[in-house]
N, C-alpha and C positions, 0 to 999 in steps of 0.2 A: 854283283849284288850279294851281301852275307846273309844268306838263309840260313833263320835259326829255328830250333824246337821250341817250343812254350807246351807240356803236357801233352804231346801227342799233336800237336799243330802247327802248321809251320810259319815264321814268321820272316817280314820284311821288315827292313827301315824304313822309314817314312822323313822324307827333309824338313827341315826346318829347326830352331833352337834348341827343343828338348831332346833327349833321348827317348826316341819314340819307334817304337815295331807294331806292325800291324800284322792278324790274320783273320782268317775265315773261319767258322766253325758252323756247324749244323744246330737246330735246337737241341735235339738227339744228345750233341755232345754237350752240352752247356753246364748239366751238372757233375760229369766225371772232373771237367777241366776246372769247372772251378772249386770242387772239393781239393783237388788236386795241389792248386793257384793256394788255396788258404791253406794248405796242412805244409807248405812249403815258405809261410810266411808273407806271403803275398798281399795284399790289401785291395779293397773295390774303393775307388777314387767316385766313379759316375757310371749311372745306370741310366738313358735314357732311348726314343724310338724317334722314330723317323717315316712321313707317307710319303713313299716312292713310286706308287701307283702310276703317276702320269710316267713316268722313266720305265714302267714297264716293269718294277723291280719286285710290288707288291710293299710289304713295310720292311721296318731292318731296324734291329734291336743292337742297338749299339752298348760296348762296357768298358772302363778305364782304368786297368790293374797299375799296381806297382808295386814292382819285386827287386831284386837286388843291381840288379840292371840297367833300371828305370821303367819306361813306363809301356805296357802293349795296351794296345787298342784290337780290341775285339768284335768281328762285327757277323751278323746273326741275320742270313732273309728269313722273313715271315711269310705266311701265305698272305694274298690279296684280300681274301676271306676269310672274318675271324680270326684275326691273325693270336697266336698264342705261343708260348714256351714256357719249360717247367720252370716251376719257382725255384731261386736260386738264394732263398734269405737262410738256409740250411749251411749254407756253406759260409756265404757273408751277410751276418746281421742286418748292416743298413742296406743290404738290399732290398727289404722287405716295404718301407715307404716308397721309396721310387720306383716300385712294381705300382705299387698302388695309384701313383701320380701317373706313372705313364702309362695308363688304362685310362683315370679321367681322362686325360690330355687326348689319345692316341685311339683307347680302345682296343690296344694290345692286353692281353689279358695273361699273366703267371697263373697257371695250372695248378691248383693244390696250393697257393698261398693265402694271404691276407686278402679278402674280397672286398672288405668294407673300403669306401669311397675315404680320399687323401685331398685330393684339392677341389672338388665338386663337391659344397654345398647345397647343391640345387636351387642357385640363387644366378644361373648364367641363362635366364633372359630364354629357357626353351632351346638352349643349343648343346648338344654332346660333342665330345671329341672335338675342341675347338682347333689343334692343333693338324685336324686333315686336310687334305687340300680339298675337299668340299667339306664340312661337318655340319654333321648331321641336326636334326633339329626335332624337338619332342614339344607337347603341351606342356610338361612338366618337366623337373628337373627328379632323377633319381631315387634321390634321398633328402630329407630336410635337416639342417642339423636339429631338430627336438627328435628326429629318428636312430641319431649315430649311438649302433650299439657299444657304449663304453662294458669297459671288462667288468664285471662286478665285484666284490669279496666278501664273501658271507661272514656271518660271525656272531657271537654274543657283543653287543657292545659297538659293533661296527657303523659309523655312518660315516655321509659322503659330505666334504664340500666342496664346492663348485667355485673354481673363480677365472672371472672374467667369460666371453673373452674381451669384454671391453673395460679397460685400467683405470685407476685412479691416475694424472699426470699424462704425458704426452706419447708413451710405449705403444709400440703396434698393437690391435688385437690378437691373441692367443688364450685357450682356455685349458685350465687345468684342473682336473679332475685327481679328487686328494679322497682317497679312504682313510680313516683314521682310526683311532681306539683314545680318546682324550686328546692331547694335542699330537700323539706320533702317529708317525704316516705309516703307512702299511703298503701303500703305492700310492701311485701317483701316473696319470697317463695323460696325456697332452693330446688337446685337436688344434691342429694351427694350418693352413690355408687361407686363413680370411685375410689376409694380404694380397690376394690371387689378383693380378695386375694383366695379363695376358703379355707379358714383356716377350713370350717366347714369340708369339702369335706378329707382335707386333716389328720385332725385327725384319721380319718378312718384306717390310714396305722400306728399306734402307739398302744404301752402298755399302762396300766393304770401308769407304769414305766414313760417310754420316752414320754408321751405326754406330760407330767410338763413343758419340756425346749418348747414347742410349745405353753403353755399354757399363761409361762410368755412374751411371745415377742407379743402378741395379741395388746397391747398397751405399746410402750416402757414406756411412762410417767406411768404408772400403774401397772410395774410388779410384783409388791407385792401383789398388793392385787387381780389381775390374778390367782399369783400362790399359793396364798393362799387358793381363792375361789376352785381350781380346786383339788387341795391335800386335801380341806375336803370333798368335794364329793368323790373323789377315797378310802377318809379312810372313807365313810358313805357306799359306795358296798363292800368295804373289811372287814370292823368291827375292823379296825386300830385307837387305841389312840394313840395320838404323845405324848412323853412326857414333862413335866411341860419347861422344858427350852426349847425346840424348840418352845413350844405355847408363852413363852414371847420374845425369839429370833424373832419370826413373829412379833410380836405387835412391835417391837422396831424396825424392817422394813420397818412397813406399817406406822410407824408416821414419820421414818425419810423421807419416800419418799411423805407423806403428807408435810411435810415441806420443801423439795427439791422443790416441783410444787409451793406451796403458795411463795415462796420466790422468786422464779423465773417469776411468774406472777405479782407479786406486782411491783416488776421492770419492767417489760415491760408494765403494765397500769402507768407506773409513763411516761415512755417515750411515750407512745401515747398519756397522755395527755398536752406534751410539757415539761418535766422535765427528762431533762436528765441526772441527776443528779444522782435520783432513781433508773432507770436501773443502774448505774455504781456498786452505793454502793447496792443494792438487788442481782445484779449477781454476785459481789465478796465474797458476806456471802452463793451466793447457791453453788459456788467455791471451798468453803473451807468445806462445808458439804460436798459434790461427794468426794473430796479429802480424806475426814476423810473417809469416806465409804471403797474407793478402801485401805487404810490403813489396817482397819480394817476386811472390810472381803473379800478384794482382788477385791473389781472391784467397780466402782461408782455407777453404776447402779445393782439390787438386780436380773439379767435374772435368774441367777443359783441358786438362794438361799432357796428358799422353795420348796420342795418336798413331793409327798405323804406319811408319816409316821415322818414325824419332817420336819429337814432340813439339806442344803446343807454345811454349816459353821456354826461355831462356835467363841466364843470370848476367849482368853486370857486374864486374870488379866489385864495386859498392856493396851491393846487394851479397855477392860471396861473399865481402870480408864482412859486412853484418852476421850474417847469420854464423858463421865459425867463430865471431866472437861471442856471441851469444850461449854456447854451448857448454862454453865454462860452468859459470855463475847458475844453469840449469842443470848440473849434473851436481852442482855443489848443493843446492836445495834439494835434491833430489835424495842426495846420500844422509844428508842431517832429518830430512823426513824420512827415511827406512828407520833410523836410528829411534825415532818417535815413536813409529809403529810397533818396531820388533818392541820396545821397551813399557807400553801400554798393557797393562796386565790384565784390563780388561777388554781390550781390544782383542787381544789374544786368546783370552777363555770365548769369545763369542767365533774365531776364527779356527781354532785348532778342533779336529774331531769331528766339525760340521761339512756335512756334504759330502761325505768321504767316497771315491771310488780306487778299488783296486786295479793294479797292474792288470790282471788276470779278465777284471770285467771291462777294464777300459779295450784290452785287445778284441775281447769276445766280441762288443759292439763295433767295434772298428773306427772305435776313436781319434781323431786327427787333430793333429796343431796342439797349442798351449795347452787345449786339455789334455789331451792326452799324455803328453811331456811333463804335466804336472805329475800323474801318476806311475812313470818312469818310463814313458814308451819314446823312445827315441824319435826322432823325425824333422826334420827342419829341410825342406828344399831349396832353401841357401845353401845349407852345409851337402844334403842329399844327392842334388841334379843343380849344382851353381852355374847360372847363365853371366855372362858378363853383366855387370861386373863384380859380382858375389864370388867368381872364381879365383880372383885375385886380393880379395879384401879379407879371407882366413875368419869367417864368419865362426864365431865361439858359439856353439847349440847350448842355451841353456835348459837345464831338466832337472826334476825332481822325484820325489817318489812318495810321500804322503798319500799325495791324489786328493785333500782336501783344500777348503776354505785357506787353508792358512802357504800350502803350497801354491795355490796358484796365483797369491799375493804377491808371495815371494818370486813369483816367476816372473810375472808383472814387473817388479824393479831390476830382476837380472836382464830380463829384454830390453827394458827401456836406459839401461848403462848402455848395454851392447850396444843399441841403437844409434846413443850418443857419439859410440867410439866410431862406430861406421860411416855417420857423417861427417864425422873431424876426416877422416881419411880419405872420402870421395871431393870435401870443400877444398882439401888441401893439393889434391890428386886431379884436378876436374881436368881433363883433355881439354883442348882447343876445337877450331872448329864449327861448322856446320849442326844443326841439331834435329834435322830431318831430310831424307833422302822419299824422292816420290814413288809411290806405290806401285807396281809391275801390273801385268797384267795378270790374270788368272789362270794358275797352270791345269794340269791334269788331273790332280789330286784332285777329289771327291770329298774330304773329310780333312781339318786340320784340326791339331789341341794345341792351343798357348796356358800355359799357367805360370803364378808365383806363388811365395810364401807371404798370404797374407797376414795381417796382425792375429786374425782364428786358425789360422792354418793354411791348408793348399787353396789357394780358389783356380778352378779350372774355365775355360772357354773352348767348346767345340763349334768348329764352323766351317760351313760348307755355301759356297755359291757358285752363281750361276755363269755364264763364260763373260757377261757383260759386264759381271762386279757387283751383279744385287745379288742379297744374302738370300739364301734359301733356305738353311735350317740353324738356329745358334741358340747353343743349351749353353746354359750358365751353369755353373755349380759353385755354391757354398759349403765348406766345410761343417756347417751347420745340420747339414743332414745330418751325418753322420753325428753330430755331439746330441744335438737333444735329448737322443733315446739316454744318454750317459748321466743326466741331468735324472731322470725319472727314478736310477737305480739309484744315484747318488744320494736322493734325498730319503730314501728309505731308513726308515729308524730315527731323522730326525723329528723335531717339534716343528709344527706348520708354521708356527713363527719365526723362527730357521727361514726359512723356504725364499722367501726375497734377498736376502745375504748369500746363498746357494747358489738363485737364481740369477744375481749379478756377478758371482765371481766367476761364471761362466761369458756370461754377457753374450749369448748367444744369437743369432740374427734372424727375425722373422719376413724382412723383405727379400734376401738374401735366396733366401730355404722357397718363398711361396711364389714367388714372381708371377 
């Protein structure tokens, strides 16, 4: 076995697809290692806990770094009682929310951080801690949201507005809290939870089988790479390879549904910024993709299609040479629409300058995915930790470095070329073959992580179950965490009128983040 160092602790390998090490650490150690982890480059992926009480273990605060390596998994006992450990948002930014969620959730409490409540509105029916394996139960709930003390800002001139959390249009609830001085912001701070689904809660009642179709509806916009992330962790505790054509079957999933969103955003940042044009011709090309899909493997959207040990559909001759023909004539509207956009002069004053985040605050936050790449930060887990079949497909990482409205346009079109080219070469490339191998039994491991790159960045899936194949603990993460807080700096200095243009060319995900 290669035992390595990570910071003074020592780590194993752990099987399965990713490049993955795990070790032990104390709370004690938690904040050397991770001042450590970040001054070294390192990045926090996911922060969440776990009641291992009946296992006799008390809790166990689980974290999901990624360094030049790939990825270590770090894992932390709590006591039985009041379980606590120091706060670690000193070292990594978006630590600081999912300290705060997994106290709702858990009742593990960060020492010295953020106290106020993240996903407990006080709206859960008289129960705390719903994620213990008995939780607790009160007359009330904590806090009310008319209680959440929002940050203030004083001033001459200074007042607040309040929006949402309930939207004009069909958007989740999220509320945002806007200081201003006339129309500029001065800050800007977000409460969002009210999505709070108990999705974590509820995996509990599923197989490493049946939690798949739970896996992929976590975010509809994102089911691929949901149900991808969560069938390679259920084949990393079973010791399940999919075979060669379900793993390009995936990849040709996850880029069509990369290019379903990008195509779909593009148009609606055309229409926020006064071109309604955009919207028409970008919603009629993401039209005819949903369209081609439900064709092709029976439904527009991917909920059913990957499963743990391959997947759920398969292609026909037909259905292949459809859709590779298709790709032309989509890539050719595609590039005559950049041509429109870059060429719209007014498009562009409403796009360039707004929103703007730097290199420097996108690292500070721990920015991940398309945002972050906007403002120059490298990243892409295709390019980064390529699993098959991304290892072989020479995936070109597109990046910029504005960090504004107008870069993440532009990122938007360079992903969604790539995209295009990716599945000219999986349609063209498809292996033969079987497209699902049956699921193993459950080995020894205690804790597995599957991830991809999805169209926001990393989406990750931890999981753990029981020796029979029901699930016992599975955290989800969105890249989302981590972007929001990026969202808050970015709008700073802009006109609140701004702020919906800002807020879409992030296109950030609230079911995602609140589950």
């Amino acid at each position: 076995m290669n035992i390595t160092s990570f910071h003074g602790i020592e780590l194993k390998p752990l099987p399965g697809t990713l490049p993955l090490r795990r070790g032990l650490a104390t709370p004690g150690q938690l904040p050397e290692l991770c001042k450590a982890a970040a001054a070294a480059g390192a990045r926090l992926l996911a922060l969440w806990g776990a009641d291992e009480r009946d296992r006799e273990r008390g809790f166990v605060l689980w974290l999901v770094l990624q360094d030049a390596d790939g990825l270590v998994l770090i894992e932390t006992a709590l006591a039985a009682d009041a379980p606590q450990h120091p706060d670690l948002s000193d070292s990594f930014f978006a630590a600081g929310r999912m300290q705060r969620a997994n106290y709702d959730l858990l009742g593990i409490r960060a020492t010295g951080g953020d106290a106020r409540p993240w996903l407990d509105h006080g709206q859960w029916q008289g129960t705390r801690f719903p994620l213990r394996r008995a939780p607790e139960t009160s007359l009330q709930g904590h806090e009310s949201a008319q209680d959440y003390p929002f940050v203030r800002v004083q001033g001459s001139g200074v007042h607040e507005v309040a929006v949402g959390p309930v939207h004009a249009g069909i958007i989740e609830p999220g509320h945002f809290r806007f200081s201003v001085v006339g129309e500029k912001m001065l800050r800007l701070e977000e409460r969002l939870g009210y999505t709070h689904k108990g999705t974590e809660r509820r995996f509990q009642d599923f197989t490493l089988e049946s939690g798949a179709a739970l896996a992929a509806r976590i975010a509809g916009d994102s089911a691929a790479a949901f149900g991808w992330a969560y069938a390679m962790a259920a084949e990393a505790l079973t010791g399940t390879q999919p075979p060669p054509r379900a793993l390009a079957l995936r990849a040709l999933l996850l880029e069509r549904e990369r290019l379903a969103n990008h195509l779909g955003d593009l148009g609606a940042l055309g229409n926020d910024g006064g071109f309604a044009f955009g919207l028409s011709q970008f919603q009629r090309l993401k039209e005819d993709l949903l369209r081609a899909n439900a064709a092709a493997f029976g439904a527009r959207y991917p909920l059913d299609a990957i499963i743990p040990g391959g997947t759920r559909v398969d292609l026909d001759a037909g259905a292949q040479a459809g859709l590779l023909a298709a790709l032309a004539p989509l890539e050719a509207e595609l590039l005559t629409l950049r041509a429109i956009y870059d060429d719209h002069a007014g498009l562009q004053d409403r796009f360039m300058g707004a929103g703007q985040a730097s290199r420097a605050l996108a690292e500070r936050v721990g920015a991940l995915g398309m945002a972050a790449r906007a403002c120059g930060v490298a990243g892409d887990w295709r390019v980064d930790l390529p699993i098959m079949p991304y290892s072989q497909l020479g995936v070109r990482e597109a990046i910029g470095s504005a960090g504004d409205v107008a870069a993440r346009v532009a990122l938007r079109f360079d992903e969604a070329c790539e995209s295009l080219r990716l599945c000219r070469i999986v349609l063209e490339t498809l292996p033969a073959g079987s497209v699902r191998e049956p699921l193993g039994a459950v080995s020894g491991e205690d804790c597995a992580i599957g991830g991809v790159e999805g169209w926001r960045g990393p989406v990750l899936i931890a999981l753990s179950a029981q020796p029979d194949g029901r699930i016992r603990r599975c955290h989800p993460h969105d890249p989302s965490w981590q972007n929001w807080p990026l969202i808050e700096h970015a709008a700073i200095g802009d006109i609140i009128a701004d702020f919906p243009l800002i807020n879409k060319s992030f296109n950030l995900c609230y079911s995602g983040h609140d589950l």
